[in-house]
N, C-alpha and C positions, 0 to 999 in steps of 0.2 A: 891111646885115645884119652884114656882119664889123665894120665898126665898131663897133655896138651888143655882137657877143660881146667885142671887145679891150677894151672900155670896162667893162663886166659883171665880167671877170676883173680888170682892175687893181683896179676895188671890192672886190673879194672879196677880193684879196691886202691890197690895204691895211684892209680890216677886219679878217683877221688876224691881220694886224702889231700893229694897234692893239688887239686885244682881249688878243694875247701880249703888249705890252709893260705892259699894264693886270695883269695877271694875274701876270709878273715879280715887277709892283714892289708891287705891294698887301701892306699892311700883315698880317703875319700873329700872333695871340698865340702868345705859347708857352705850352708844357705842363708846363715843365721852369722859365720861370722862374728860370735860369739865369745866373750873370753872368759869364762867359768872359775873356779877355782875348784882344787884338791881335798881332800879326805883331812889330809893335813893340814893345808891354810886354814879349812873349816874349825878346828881344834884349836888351834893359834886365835882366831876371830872370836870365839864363843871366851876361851879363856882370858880375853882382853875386854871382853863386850859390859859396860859400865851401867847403861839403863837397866829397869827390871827386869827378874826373868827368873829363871826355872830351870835346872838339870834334874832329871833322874835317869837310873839304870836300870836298863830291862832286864825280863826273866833271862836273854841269854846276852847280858852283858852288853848292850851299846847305849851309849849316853843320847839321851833326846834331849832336844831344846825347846822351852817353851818361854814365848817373850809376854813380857805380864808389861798390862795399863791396868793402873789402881786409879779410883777417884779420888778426886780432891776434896772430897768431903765424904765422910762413910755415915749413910743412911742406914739406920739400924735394923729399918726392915727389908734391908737388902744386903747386909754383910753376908748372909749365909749363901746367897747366891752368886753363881760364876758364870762367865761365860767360855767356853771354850771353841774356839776357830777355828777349823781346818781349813787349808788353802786350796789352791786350784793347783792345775800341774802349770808345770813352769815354776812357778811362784814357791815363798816363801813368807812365815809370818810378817816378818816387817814391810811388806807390798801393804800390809791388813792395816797400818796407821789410822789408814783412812776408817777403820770402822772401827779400831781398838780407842780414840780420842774422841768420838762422841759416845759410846757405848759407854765408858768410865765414865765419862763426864754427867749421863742419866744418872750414876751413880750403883753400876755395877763392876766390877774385877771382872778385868775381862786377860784371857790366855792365846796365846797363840801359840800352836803346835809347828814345829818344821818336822815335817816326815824326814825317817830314814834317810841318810842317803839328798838331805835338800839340806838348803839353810846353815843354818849355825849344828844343826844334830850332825852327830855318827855318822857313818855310815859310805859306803863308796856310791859316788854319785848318780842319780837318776837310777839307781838299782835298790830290791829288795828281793831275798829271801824267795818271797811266794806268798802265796793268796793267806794261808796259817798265819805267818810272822807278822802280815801286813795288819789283820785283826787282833793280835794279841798287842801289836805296837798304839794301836787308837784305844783300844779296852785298859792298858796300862794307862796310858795318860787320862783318862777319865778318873781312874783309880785313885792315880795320881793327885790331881787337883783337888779331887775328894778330902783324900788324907793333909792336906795343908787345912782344913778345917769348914770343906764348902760342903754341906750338905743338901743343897741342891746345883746340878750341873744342867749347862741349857746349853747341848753341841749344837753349833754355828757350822756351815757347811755351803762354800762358795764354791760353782762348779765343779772340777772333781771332788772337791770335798763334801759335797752332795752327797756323792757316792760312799765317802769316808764315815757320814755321819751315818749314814742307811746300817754300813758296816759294823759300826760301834753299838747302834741301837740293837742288833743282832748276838754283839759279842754279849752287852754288858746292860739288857734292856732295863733292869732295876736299878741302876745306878744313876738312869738320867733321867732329869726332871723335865724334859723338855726339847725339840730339833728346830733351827728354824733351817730353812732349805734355799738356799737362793742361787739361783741363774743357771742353773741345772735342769735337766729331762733325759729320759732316756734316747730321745731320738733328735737330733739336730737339723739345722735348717739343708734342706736339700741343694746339692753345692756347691755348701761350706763347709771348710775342713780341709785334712790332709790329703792331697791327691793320693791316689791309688800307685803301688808302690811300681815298678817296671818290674820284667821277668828278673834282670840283673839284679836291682836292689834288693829282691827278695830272695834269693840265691844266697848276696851277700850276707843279708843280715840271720839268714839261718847256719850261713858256714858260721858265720861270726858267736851265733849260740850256742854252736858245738863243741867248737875249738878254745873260743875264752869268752866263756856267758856272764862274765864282768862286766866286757866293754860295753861300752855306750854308742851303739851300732843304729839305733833310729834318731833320728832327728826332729824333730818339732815344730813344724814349717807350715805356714798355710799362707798363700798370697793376702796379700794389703795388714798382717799381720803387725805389729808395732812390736820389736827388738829391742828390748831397754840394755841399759849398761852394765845396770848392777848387775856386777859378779856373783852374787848370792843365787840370782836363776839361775835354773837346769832347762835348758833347751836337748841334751840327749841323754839317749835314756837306753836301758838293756830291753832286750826282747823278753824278758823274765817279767821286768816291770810292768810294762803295758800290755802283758797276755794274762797277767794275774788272775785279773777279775773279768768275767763277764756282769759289766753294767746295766745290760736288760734284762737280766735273770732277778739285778737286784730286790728286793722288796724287803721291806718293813715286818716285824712278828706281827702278824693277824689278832694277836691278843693285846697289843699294844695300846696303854692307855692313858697315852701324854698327850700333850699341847703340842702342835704343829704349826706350826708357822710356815706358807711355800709362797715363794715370792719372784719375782722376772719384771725384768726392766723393758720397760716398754720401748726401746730402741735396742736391745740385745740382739745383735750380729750373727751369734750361735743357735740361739733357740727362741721358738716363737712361745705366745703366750699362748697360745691351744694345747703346745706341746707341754707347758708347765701346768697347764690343768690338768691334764691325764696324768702327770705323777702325782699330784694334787687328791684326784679322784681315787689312787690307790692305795691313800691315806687313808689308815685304820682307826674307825671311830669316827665322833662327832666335835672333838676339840682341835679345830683346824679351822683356818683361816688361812684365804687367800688376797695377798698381795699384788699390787702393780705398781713400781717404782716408777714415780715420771722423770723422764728425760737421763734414761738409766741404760749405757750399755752393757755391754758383758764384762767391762773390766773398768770401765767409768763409775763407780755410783757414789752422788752427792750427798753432802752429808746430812740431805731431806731423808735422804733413804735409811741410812742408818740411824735416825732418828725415830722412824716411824716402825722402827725394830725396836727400839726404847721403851715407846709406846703401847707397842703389843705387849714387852716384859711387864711391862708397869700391869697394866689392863689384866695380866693372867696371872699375877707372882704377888702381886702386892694388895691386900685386905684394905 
């Protein structure tokens, strides 16, 4: 009898196995249609890439990218201050043009990071490490920007980067002189968003963390969603990625006592402006200020808006 159950069980484990490693590797379409590039074109690109910009190497060795807009005139009460960007997901610095060309142009140095694993940086695609690496990778490049000579840093943080800069204030909250927050909340419009996965997808994508927690086994999909060309997005991503972080645990150090800036576009797709107030209102202290960008969606915003972030700089940074 025990032999028939030890016999029984090793069946069942290796069925499985084998139905997880089936389930891995199975071919899946995409929605997105998508054509990305490699680990290696990423290296190839950054080491050919001519405009300004930025490499350094982390504590454990991968190179990040960061794409710099200098102005065209350097305002002396403003050389010491930087800006630094973090992106949304999907996305990469160079989508941030649109806010890297008027922000120079107020007359600050403005940075844009490519996370891990995104853009022109290191890293194997739409994947990171874990919740540890992902905070010392934002704490490093603040570090970073620093040490080129910026004694005050003002982290920039566009939906998930929201999240990134919440992050960073966390890792390295002495180091920055200031967050502005935009298009970001912790709760999104009720919806909108990625449908809820089927019994099979999620099967899938857990055999697929098991077996090779590499791959890029979720996809990035939401109906009426706009699909760009540039090969530089990440539309998938590992299950390591997107379980990292719990986002509504995030919060700010309670002791924290910088300049805030929380902003939301008053046509935003994703989040409403009541939703951007309640993160707003979990802003610590009294040097905070809320914005409403007009005619601003969630990945639209005119360069009224990034303007009137110049503004606020100017109004907080400059005597």
């Amino acid at each position: 009898m025990l032999r028939k159950i030890l016999f029984f069980v090793l069946f069942l484990v290796i069925g499985i196995v084998v139905i997880g490693l089936v389930l891995a590797f199975i071919p899946v379409e995409s929605k997105t249609h998508h054509a990305g590039i490699t680990e290696e074109e990423a290296t190839k690109l950054r080491e050919d890439f001519k405009a300004p910009s930025e490499t350094f190497t982390t504590s454990d060795g991968e190179t990040l990218f960061l794409r710099r807009w200098n102005p065209d005139t350097l305002v002396p009460a403003k050389k010491d201050i930087a800006v630094l960007l973090f992106h949304g997901i999907t996305a990469h610095s160079g989508a941030y043009e649109m806010a890297g060309k008027p922000i120079s142009a107020g007359g600050y140095t403005v940075f844009g990071l490519d996370y891990r694993g995104h853009g022109l940086s290191g890293g194997n695609r739409g994947d990171n490490p874990g919740k540890d690496r992902w905070y010392a990778d934002l704490a490093e490049s603040v570090k970073y920007v620093r040490s080129l000579g910026f004694s005050k840093v003002v982290v920039m943080g566009h939906s998930l980067g929201v999240a990134s800069a919440i992050c960073a204030a966390n890792a390295v909250p002495n180091e920055i002189a200031g967050l502005i927050l935009l298009s970001g909340a912790y709760e999104g419009r009720k919806g909108v968003g990625q449908q809820e996965p089927s019994f099979f997808q999620k099967a899938r994508i857990l055999s697929s963390s098991v077996f090779r927690p590499s791959h890029q086994a979720i996809e990035y999909y939401r109906e009426g969603m706009t699909v760009t060309k540039d090969p530089l997005f990440n539309f998938r991503y590992t299950l390591r990625f997107v379980s990292m972080l719990d986002v509504k645990a995030l919060k700010l150090p309670k002791d924290l006592n910088i300049p805030v800036l929380v902003g939301m576009g008053d046509k935003d797709e994703l989040f409403t402006l009541e939703k951007a107030r309640e993160l707003y209102d979990l802003v610590p202290g009294n040097k905070k200020e809320f914005l409403v960008m007009k005619n601003t969606t969630h990945a639209k915003i005119p360069v009224e808006s990034w303007q009137e972030c110049v503004h606020w700089l100017n109004r907080t940074y400059i005597k």
